[in-house]
C-alpha positions as a LaTeX table, in Angstrom:
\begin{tabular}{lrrr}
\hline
Residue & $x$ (\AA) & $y$ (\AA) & $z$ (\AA) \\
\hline
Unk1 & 18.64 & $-55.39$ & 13.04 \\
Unk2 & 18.83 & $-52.29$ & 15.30 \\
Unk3 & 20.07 & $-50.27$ & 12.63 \\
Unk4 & 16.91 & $-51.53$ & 10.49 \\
Unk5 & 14.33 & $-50.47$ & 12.71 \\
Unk6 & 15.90 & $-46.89$ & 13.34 \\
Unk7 & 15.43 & $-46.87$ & 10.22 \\
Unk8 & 11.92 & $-47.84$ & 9.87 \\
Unk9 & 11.05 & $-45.84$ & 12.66 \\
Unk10 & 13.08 & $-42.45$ & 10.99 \\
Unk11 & 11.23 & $-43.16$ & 7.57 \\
Unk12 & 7.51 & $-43.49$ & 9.10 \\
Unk13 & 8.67 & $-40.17$ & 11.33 \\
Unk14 & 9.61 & $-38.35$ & 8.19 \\
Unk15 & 6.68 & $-39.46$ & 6.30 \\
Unk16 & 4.14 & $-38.40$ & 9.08 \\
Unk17 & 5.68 & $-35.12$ & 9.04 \\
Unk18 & 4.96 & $-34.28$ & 5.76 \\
Unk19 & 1.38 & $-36.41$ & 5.56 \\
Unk20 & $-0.06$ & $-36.22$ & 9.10 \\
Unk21 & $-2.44$ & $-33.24$ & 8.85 \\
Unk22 & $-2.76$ & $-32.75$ & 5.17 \\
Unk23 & $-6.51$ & $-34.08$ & 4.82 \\
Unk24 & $-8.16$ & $-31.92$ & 6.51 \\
Unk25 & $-7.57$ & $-28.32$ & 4.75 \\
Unk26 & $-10.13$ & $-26.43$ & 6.98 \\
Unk27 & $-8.24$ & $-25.82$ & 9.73 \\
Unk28 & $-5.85$ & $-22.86$ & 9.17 \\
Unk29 & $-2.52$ & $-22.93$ & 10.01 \\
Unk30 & $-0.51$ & $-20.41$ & 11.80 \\
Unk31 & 1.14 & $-18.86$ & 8.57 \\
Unk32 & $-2.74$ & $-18.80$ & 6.60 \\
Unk33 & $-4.21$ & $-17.42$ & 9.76 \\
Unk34 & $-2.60$ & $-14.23$ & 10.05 \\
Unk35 & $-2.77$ & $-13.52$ & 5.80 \\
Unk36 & $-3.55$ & $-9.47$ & 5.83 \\
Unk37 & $-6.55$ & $-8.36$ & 4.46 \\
Unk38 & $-4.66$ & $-5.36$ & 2.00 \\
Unk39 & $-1.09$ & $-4.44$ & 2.76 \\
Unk40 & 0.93 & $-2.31$ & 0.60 \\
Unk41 & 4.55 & $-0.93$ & 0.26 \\
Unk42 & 5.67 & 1.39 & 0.88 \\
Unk43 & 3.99 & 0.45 & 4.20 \\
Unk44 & 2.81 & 3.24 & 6.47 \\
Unk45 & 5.17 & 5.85 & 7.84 \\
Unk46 & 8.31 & 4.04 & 6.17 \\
Unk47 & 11.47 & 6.15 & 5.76 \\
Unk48 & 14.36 & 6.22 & 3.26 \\
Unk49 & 12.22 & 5.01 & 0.17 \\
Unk50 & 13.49 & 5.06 & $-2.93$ \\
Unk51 & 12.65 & 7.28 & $-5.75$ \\
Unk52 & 12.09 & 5.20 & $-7.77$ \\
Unk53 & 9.95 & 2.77 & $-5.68$ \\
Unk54 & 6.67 & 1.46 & $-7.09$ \\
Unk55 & 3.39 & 1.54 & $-5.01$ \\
Unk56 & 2.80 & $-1.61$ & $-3.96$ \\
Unk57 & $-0.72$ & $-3.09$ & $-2.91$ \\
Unk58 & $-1.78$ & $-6.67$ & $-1.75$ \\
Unk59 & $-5.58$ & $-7.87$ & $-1.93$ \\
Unk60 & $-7.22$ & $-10.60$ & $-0.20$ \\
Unk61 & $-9.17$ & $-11.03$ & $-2.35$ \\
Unk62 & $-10.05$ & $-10.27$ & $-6.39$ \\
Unk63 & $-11.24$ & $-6.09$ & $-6.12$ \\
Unk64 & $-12.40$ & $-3.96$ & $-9.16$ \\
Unk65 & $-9.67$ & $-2.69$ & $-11.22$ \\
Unk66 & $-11.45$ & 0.44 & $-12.25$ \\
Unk67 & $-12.62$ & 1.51 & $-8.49$ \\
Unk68 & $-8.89$ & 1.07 & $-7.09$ \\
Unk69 & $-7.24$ & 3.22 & $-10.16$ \\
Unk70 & $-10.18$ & 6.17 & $-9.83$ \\
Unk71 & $-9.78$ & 5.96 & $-6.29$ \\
Unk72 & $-5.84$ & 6.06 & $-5.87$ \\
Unk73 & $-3.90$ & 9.00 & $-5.60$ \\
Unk74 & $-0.54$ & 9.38 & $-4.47$ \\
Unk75 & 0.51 & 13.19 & $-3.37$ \\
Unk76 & 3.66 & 14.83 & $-2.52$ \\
Unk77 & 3.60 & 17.31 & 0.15 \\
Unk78 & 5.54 & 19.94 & $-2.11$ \\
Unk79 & 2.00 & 19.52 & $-4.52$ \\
Unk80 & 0.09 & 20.02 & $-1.61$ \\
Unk81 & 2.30 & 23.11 & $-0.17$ \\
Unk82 & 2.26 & 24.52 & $-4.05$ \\
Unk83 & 1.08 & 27.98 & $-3.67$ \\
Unk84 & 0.85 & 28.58 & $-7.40$ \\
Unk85 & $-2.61$ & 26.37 & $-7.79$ \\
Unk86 & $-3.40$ & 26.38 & $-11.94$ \\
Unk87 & $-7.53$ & 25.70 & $-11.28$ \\
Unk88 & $-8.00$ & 27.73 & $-8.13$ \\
Unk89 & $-5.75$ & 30.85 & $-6.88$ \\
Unk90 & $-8.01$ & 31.44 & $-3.74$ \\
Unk91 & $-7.83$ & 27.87 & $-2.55$ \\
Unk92 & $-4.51$ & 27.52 & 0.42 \\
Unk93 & $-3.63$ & 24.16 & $-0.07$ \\
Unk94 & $-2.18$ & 23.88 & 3.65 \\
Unk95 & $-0.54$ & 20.86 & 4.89 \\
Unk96 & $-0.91$ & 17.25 & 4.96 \\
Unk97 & $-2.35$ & 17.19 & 8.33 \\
Unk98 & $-4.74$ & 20.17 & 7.37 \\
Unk99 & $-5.83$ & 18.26 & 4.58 \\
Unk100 & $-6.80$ & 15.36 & 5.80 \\
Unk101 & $-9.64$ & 17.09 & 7.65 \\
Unk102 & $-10.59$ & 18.51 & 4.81 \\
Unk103 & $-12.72$ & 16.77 & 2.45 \\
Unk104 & $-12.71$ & 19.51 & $-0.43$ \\
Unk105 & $-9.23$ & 19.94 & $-0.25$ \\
Unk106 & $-8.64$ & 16.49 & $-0.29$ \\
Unk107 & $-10.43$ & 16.04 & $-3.40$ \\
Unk108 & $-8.76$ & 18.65 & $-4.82$ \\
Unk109 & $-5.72$ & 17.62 & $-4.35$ \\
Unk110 & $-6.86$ & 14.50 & $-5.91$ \\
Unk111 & $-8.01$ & 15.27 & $-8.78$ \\
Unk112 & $-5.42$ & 18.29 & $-10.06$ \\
Unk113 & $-2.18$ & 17.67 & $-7.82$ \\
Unk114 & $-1.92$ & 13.70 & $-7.63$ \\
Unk115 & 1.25 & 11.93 & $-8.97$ \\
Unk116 & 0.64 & 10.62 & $-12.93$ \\
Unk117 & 1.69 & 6.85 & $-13.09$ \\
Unk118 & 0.23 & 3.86 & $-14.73$ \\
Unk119 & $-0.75$ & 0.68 & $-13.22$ \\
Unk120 & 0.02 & $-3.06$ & $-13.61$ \\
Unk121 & $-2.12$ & $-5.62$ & $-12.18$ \\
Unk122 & $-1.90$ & $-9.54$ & $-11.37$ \\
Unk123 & $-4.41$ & $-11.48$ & $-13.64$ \\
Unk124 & $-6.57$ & $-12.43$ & $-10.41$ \\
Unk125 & $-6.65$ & $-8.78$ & $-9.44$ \\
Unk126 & $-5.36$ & $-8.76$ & $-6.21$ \\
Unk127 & $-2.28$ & $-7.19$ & $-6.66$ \\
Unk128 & $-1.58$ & $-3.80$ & $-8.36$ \\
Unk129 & 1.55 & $-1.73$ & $-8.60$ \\
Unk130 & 1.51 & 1.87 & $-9.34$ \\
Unk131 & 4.96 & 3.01 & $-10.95$ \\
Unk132 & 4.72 & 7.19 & $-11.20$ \\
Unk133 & 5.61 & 8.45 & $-14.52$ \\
Unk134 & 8.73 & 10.21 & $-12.49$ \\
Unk135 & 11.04 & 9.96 & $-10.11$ \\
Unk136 & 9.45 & 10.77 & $-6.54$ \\
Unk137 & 11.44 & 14.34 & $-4.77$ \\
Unk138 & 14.15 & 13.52 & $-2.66$ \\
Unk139 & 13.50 & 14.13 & 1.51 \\
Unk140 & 9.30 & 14.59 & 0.46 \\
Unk141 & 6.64 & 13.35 & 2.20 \\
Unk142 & 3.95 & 11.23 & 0.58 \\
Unk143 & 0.48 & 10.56 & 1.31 \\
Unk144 & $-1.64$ & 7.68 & $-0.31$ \\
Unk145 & $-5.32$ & 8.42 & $-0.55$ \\
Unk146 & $-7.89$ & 5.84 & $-0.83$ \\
Unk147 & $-10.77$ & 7.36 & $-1.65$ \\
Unk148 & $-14.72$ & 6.59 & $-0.08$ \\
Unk149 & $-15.12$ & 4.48 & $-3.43$ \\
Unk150 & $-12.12$ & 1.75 & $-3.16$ \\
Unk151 & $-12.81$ & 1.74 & 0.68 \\
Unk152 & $-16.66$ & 0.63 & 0.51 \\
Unk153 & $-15.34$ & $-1.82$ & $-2.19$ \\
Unk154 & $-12.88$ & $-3.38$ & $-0.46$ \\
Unk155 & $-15.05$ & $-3.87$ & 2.61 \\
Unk156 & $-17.67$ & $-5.42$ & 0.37 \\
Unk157 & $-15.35$ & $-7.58$ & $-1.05$ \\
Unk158 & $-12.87$ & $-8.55$ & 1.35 \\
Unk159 & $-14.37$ & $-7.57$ & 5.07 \\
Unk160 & $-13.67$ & $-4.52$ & 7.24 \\
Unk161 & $-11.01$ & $-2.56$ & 6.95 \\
Unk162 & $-11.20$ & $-1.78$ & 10.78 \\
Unk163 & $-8.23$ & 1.66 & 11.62 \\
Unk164 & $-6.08$ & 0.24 & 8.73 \\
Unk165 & $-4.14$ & 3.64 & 7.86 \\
Unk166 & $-4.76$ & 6.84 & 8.84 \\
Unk167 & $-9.17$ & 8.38 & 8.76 \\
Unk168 & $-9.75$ & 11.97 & 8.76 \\
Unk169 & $-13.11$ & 12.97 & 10.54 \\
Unk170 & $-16.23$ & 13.73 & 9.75 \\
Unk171 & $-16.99$ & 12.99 & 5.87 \\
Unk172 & $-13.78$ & 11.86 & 5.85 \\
Unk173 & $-13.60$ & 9.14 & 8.30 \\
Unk174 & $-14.29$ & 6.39 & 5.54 \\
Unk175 & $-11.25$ & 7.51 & 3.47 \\
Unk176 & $-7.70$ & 6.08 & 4.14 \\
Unk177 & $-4.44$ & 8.31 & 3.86 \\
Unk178 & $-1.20$ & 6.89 & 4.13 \\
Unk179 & 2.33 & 7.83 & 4.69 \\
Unk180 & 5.78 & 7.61 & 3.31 \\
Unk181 & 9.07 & 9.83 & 2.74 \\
Unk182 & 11.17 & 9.65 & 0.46 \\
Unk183 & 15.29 & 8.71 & 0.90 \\
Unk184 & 17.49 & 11.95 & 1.56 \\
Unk185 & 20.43 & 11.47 & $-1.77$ \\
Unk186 & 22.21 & 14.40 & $-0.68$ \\
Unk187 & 23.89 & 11.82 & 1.76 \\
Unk188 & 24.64 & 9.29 & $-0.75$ \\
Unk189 & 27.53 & 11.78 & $-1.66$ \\
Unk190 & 28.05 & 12.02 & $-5.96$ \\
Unk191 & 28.71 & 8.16 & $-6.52$ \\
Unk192 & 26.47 & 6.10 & $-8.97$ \\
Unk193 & 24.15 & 5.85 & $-5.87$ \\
Unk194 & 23.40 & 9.87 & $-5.67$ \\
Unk195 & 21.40 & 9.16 & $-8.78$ \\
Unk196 & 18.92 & 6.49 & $-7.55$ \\
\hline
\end{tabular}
């Protein structure tokens, strides 16, 4: 008999586990309540990233396809630090810092020097990988540039975007910029690895 109602008891314990708050769906659990608004991947000022690593980003909620893909660019700092610049010879590209201030140069950089790549999205539109057309430069810095379009978007559609990234000043401070760099494969040594 004992053993009978321990095992009652275990089976209405197992079944309130799994039942006891499951009607009422409006109250967010621990795991919902902390959902990001927009992450992406690389995430900010990661290290060691592969070259052949994909731009990863992470939506809320549904965005426009078009504004994100205008919007996007990615740019190495050896693009940036090109000295050789085919539309304008008088323009010093600088750094990535310099740029950032810098809303012509940003622009610029955008539209002559970013990284070619197509996109893939999700059918619901909130995810989107970027996948460059080549291999990134080994031991580069990269900067992601959201432009002022995909930024108003984003906080139409999903809510602020508060200090997510990094904001230059000025007519820049409602653009995001963020950071990467690539893996160093001059330390992998000349196995299959070197390669990758």
């Amino acid at each position: 008999m004992k053993a009978i109602s321990t095992l009652i008891f275990t089976g209405t314990l197992v079944a309130f586990v799994f039942t006891g708050c499951s009607k009422n769906s409006t109250i967010p659990t621990e795991a919902t309540a902390d959902v990001p608004q927009f992450d992406l991947s690389p995430s900010d000022g990661a290290a060691a990233v592969r070259l052949d690593a994909p731009i990863g980003l992470w939506f809320a909620k549904p965005v426009d396809r078009g504004v994100v893909e205008r919007g996007f660019h990615l740019i190495s700092e050896r693009a940036i630090a090109d000295s050789v610049c085919p539309v304008s010879r008088t323009m010093s590209h600088g750094n990535i810092m310099d740029s950032m201030a810098d809303s012509s140069k940003i622009h610029h950089l955008g539209q002559y020097h970013t990284t070619r790549g197509r996109f893939s999205w999700s059918s619901d539109s909130t995810q989107c990988f970027f996948r460059p057309d080549t291999m990134m430069t080994s031991r580069t810095q990269y900067m992601i540039h959201f432009n002022r379009e995909i930024t108003q978007m984003m906080e139409r559609r999903i809510g602020s975007m508060g200090m997510l990234g990094a904001h230059g000043s000025g007519m820049m401070a409602s653009e995001m910029m963020f950071h990467f760099t690539t893996m160093d494969t001059a330390q992998l040594g000349s196995g299959h690895d070197a390669h990758h």
